[in-house]
N, CA, C and O atoms as CSV, one atom per row, in Angstrom:
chain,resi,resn,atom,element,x,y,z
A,1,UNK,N,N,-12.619,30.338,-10.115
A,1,UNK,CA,C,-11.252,29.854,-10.297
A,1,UNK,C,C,-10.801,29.053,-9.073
A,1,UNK,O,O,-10.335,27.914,-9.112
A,2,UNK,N,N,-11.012,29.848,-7.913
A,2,UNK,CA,C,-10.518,28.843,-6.614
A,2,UNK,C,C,-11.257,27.213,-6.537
A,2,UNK,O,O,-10.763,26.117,-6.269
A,3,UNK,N,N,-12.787,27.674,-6.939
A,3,UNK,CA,C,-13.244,25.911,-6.988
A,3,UNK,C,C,-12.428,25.042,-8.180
A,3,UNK,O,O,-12.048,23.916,-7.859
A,4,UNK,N,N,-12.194,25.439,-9.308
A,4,UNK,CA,C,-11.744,25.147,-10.295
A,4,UNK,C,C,-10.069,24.341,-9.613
A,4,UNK,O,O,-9.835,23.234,-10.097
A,5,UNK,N,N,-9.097,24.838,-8.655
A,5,UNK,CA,C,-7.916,24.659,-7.872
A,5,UNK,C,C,-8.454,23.768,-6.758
A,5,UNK,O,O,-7.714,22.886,-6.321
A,6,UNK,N,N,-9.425,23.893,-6.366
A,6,UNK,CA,C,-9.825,23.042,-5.099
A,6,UNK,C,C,-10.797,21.802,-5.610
A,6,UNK,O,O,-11.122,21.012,-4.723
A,7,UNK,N,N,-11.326,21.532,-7.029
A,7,UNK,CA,C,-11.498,20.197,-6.997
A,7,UNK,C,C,-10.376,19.598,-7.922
A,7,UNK,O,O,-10.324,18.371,-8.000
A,8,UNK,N,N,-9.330,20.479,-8.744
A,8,UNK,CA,C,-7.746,19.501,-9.023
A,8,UNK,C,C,-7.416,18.722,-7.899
A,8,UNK,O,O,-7.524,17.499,-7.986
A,9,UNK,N,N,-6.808,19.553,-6.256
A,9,UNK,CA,C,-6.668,19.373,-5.342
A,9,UNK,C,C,-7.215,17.962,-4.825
A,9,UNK,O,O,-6.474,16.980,-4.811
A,10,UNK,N,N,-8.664,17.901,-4.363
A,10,UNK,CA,C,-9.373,16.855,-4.231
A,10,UNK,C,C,-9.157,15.475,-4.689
A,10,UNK,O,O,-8.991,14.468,-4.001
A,11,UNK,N,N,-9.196,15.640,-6.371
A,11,UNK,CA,C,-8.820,15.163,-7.649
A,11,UNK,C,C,-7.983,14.069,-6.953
A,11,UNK,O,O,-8.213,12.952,-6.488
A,12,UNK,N,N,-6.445,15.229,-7.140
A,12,UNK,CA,C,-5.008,14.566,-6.760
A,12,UNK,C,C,-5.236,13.739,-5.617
A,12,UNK,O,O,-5.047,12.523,-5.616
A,13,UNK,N,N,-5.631,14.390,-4.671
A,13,UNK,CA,C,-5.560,13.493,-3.283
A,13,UNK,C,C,-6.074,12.215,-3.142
A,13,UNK,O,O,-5.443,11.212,-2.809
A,14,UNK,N,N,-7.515,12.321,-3.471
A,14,UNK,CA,C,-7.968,11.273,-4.014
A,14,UNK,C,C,-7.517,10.141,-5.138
A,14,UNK,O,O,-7.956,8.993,-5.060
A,15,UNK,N,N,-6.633,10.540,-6.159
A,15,UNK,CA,C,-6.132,9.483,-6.522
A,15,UNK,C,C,-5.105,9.239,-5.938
A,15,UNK,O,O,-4.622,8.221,-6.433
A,16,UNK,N,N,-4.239,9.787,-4.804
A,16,UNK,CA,C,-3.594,9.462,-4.270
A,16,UNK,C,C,-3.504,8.711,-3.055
A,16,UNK,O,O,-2.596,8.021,-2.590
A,17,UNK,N,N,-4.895,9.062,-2.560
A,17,UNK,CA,C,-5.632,7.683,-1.252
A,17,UNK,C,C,-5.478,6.525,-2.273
A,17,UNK,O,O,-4.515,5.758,-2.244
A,18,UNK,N,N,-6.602,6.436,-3.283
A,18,UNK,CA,C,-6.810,5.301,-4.122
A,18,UNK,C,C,-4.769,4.586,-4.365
A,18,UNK,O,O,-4.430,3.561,-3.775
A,19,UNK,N,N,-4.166,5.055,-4.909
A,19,UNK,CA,C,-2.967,4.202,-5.025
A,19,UNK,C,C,-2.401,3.900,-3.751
A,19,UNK,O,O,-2.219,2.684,-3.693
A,20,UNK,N,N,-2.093,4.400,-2.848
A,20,UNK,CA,C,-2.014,4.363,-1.669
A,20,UNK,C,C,-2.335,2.896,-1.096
A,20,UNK,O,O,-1.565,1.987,-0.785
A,21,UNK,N,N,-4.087,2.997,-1.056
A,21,UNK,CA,C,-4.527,2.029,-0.299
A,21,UNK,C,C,-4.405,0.635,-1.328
A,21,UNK,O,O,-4.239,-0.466,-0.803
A,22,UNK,N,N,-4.511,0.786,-2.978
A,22,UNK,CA,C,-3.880,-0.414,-4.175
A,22,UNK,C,C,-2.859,-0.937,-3.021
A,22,UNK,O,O,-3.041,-1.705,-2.077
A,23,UNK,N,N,-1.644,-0.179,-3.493
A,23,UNK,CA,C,0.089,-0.278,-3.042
A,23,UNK,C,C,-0.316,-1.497,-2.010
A,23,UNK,O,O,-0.220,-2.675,-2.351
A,24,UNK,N,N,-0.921,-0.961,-0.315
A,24,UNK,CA,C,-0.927,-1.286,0.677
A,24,UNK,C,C,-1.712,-2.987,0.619
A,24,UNK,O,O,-1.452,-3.885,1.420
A,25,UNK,N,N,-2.546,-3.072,-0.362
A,25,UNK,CA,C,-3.662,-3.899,-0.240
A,25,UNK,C,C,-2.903,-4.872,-1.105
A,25,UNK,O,O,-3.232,-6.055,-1.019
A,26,UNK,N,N,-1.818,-4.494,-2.021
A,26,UNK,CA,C,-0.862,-5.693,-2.936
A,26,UNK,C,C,0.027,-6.185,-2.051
A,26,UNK,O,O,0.384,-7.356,-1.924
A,27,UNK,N,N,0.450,-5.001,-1.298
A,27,UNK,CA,C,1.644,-5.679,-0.541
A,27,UNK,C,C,1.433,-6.704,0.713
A,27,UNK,O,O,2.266,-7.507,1.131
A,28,UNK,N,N,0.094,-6.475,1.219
A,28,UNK,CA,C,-0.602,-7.334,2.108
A,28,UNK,C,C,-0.783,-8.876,1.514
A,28,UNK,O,O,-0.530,-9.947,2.065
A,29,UNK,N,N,-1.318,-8.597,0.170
A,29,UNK,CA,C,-2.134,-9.924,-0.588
A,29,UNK,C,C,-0.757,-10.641,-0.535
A,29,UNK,O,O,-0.823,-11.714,0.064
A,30,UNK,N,N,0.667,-10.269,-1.085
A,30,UNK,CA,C,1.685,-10.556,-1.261
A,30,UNK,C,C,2.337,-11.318,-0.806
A,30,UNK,O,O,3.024,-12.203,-1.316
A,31,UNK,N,N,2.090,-10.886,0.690
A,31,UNK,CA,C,3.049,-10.782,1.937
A,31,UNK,C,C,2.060,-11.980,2.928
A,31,UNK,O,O,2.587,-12.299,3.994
A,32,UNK,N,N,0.675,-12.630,2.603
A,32,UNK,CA,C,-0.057,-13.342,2.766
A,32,UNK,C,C,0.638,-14.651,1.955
A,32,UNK,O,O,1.376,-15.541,2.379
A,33,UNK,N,N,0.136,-14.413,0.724
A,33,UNK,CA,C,0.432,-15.236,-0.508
A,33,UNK,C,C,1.573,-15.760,-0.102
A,33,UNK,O,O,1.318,-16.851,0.408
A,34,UNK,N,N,3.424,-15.386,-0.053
A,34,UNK,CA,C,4.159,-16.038,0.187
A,34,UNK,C,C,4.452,-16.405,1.548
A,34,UNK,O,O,5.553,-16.868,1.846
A,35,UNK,N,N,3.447,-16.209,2.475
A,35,UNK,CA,C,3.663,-17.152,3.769
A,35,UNK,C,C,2.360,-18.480,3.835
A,35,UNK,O,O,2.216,-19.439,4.594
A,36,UNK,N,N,1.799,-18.125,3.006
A,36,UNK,CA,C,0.986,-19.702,2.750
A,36,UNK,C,C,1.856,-20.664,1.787
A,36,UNK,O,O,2.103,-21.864,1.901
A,37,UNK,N,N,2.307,-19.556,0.618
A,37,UNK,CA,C,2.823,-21.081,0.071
A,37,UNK,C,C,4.396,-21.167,0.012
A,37,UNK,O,O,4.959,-21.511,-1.027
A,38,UNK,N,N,5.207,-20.789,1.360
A,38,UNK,CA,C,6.043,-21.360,1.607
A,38,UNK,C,C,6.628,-21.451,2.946
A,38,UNK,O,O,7.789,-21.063,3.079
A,39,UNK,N,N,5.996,-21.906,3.947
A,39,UNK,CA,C,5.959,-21.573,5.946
A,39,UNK,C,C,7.381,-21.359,6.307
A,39,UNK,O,O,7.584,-20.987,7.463
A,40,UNK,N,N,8.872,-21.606,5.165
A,40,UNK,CA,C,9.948,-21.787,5.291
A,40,UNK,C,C,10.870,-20.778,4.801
A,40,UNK,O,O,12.072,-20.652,5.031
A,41,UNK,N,N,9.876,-19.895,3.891
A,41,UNK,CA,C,10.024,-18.722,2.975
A,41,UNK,C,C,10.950,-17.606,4.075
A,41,UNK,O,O,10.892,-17.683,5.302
A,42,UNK,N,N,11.713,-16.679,3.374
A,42,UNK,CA,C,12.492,-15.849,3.547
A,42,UNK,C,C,11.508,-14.810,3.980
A,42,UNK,O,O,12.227,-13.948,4.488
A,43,UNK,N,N,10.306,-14.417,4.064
A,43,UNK,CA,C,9.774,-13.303,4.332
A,43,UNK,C,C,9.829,-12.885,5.441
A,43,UNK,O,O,9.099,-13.436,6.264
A,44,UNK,N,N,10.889,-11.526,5.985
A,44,UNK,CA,C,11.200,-11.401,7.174
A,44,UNK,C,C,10.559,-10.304,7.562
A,44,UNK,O,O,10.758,-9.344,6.817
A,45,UNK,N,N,9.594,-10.039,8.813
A,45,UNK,CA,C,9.266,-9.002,8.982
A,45,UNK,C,C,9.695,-7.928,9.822
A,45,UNK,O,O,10.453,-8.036,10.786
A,46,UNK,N,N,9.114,-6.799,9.358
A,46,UNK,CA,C,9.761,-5.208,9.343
A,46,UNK,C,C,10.320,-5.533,11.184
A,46,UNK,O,O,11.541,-5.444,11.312
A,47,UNK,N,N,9.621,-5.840,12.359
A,47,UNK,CA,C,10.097,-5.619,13.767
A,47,UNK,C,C,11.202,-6.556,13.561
A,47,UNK,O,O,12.330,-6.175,13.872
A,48,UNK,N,N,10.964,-8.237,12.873
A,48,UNK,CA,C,12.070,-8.950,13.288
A,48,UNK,C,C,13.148,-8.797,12.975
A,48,UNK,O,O,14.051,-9.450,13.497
A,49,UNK,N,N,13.341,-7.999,12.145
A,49,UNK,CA,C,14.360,-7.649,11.078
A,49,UNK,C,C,15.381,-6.570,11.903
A,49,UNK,O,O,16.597,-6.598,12.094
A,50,UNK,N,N,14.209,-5.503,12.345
A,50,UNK,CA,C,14.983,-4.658,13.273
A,50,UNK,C,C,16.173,-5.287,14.527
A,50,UNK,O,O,17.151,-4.650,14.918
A,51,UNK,N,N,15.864,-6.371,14.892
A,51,UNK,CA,C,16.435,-6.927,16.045
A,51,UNK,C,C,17.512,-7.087,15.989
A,51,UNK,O,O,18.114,-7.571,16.947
């Protein structure tokens, strides 16, 4: 029973790296994508923003 709880566990986590690193890897492609095709674009980033 405990292995049965400890590879759900695994399971979860693991699909939860996997979306995780999706999320991170769209928001990169994204965040690439609209500073090539617009150098004038609104995309402000997270430090400059802080200022």
């Amino acid at each position: 029973m405990s292995d049965c709880k400890r590879s759900y566990r695994y399971r979860a986590f693991d699909y939860f790296v996997r979306a995780i690193a999706f999320a991170s890897l769209f928001i990169v492609m994204s965040a690439i994508y609209r500073q090539d095709d617009d150098p004038g674009s609104n995309y402000i980033h997270p430090r400059h923003g802080m200022q």
